[in-house]
C-alpha positions as CSV (number, residue, x, y, z in Angstrom):
1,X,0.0,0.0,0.0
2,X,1.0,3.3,-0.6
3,X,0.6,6.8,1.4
4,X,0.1,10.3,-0.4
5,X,1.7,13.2,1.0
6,X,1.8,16.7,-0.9
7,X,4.9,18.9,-0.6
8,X,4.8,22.4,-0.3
9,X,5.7,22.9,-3.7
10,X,2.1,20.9,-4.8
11,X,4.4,17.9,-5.9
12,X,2.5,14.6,-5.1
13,X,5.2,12.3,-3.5
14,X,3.9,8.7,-2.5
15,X,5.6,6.7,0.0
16,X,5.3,3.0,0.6
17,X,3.5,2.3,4.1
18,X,6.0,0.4,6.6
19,X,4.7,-2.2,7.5
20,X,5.4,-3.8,11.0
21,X,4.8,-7.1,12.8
22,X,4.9,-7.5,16.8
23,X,5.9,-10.9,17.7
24,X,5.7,-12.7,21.2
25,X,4.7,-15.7,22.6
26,X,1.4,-16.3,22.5
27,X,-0.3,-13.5,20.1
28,X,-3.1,-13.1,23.2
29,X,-0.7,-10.4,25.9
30,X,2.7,-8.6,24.7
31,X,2.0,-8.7,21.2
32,X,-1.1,-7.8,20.7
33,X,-1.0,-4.9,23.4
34,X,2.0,-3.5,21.1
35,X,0.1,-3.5,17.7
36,X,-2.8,-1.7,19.1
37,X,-0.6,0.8,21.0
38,X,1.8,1.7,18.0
39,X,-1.5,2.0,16.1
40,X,-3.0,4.7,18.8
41,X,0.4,6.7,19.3
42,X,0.4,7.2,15.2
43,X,-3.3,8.0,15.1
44,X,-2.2,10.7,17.9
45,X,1.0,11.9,16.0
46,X,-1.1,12.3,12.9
47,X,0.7,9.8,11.2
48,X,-1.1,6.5,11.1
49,X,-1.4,6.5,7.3
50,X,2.3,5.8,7.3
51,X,1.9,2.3,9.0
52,X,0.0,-0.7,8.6
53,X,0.9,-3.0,11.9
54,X,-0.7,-6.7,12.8
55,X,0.9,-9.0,15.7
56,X,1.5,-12.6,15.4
57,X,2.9,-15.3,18.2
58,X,5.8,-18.0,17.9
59,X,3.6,-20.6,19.8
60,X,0.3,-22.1,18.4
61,X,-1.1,-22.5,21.7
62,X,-3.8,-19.3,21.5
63,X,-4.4,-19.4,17.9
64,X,-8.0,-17.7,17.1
65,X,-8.7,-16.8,21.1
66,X,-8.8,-13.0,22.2
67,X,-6.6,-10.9,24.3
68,X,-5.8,-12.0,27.8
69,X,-8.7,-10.8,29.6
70,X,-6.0,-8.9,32.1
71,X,-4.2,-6.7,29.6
72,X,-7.3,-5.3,28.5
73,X,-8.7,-4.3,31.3
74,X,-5.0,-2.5,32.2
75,X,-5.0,-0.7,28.8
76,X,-8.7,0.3,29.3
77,X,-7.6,1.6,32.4
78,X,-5.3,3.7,30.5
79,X,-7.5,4.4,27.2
80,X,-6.6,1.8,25.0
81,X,-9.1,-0.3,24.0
82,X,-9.1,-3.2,21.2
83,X,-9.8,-6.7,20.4
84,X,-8.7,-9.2,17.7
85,X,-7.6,-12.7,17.6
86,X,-4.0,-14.5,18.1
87,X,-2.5,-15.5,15.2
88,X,1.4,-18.1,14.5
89,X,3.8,-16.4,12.8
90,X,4.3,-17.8,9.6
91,X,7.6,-17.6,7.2
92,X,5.7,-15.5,4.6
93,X,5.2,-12.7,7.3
94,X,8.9,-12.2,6.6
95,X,7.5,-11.3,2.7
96,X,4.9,-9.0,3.9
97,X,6.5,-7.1,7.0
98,X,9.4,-4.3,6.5
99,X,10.0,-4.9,10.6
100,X,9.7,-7.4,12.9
101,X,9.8,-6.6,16.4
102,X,10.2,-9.7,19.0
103,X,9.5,-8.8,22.7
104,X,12.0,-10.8,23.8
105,X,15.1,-12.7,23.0
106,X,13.2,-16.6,22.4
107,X,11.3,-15.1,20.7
108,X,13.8,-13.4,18.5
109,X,15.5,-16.3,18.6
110,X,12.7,-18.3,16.8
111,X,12.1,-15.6,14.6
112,X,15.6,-15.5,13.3
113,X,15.6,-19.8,12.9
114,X,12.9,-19.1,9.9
115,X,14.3,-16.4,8.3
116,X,16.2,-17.7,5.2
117,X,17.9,-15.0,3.9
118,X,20.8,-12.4,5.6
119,X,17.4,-9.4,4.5
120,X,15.0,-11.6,6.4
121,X,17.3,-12.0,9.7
122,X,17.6,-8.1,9.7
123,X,14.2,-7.6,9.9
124,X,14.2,-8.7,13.2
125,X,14.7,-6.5,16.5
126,X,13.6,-6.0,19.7
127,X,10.9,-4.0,20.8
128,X,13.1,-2.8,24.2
129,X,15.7,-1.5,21.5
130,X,13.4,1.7,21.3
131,X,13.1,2.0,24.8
132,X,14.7,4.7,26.8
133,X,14.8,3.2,29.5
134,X,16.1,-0.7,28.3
135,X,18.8,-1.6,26.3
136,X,19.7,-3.6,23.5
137,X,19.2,-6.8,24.8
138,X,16.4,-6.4,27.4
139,X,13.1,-8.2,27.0
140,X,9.3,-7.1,27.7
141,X,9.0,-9.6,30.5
142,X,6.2,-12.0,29.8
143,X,2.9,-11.2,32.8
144,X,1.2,-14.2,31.6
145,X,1.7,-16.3,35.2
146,X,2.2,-13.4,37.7
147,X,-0.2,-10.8,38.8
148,X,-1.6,-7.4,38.2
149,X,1.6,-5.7,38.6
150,X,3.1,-7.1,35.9
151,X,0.5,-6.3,33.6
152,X,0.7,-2.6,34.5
153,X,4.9,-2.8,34.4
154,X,4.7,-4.5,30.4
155,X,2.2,-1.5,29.8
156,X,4.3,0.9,30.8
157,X,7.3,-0.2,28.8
158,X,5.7,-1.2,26.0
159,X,4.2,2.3,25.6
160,X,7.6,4.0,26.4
161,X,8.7,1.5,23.6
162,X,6.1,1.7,21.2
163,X,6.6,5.7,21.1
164,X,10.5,5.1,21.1
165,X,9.9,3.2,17.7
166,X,7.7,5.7,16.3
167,X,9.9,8.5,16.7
168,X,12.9,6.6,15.3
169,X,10.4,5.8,12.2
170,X,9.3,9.1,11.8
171,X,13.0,10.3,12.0
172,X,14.2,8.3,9.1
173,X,10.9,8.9,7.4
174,X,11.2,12.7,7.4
175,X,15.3,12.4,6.3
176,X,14.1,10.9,3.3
């Protein structure tokens, strides 16, 4: 898909939507929670025509169920609201995602066993990589079997990541 922006000089210039792909274990806590706040921090920025994002999990386990019940009540809490259903990464997501953002190292780890090519394998990074307050390496710890403070503590960094990765797309966006 493509995006339409006008100049200032009335010259049409299209740019190719980036397209990104949130990957965790499951598809039904981290993942999911990260496709639907990149989507709401580029709807806020103004920018949302630029992206087109989806999340998928490693594991097969949730395939078709909704988000855990938990996260969504902790993002309502915070104004984020949405649904969907999880999904397994597949090989050809590496065919129709520009980025491919793992929220943790397994999980990166898996993803980078399928790629096939050097241009796949770079495709993959970390969420926490955009994170002011991570580092390279660090992972959005997984909630699923601990209690309501971890759900708030993933929220928290996957928002501070989410808008880390945005700015960093917009940066390269506007430089070219």
């Amino acid at each position: 898909m493509e995006a339409s922006i006008t100049s200032t000089g009335d010259q049409e210039v299209r740019l190719k939507k980036q397209r990104i792909l949130f990957v965790c274990l499951g598809n039904i806590v981290r993942s999911p929670l990260a496709e639907n706040m990149f989507r709401h921090l580029a709807q806020q920025a103004g920018v949302q025509e630029h992206y087109e994002v989806d999340s998928a999990g490693t594991g097969s386990w949730h395939v078709g169920e909704p988000p855990d019940p938990r996260m969504v009540r902790v993002a309502a809490r915070h104004g984020l609201r949405y649904d969907g259903r999880a999904r397994q990464f597949t090989r050809q997501d590496f065919e129709r995602f520009d980025l491919i953002i793992a929220m943790d190292g397994d999980n990166r780890a898996h993803l980078l066993s399928k790629a096939r090519t050097a241009e796949q394998a770079d495709k993959v990074h970390l969420l926490r990589e955009f994170d002011p307050h991570g580092g390279a390496n660090a992972p959005v710890p997984d909630p699923y079997y601990g209690g309501q403070d971890g759900f708030e503590e993933v929220y928290r960094i996957v928002e501070r990541s989410c808008q880390g990765l945005l700015s960093h797309l917009e940066a390269v966006r506007e430089e070219q």
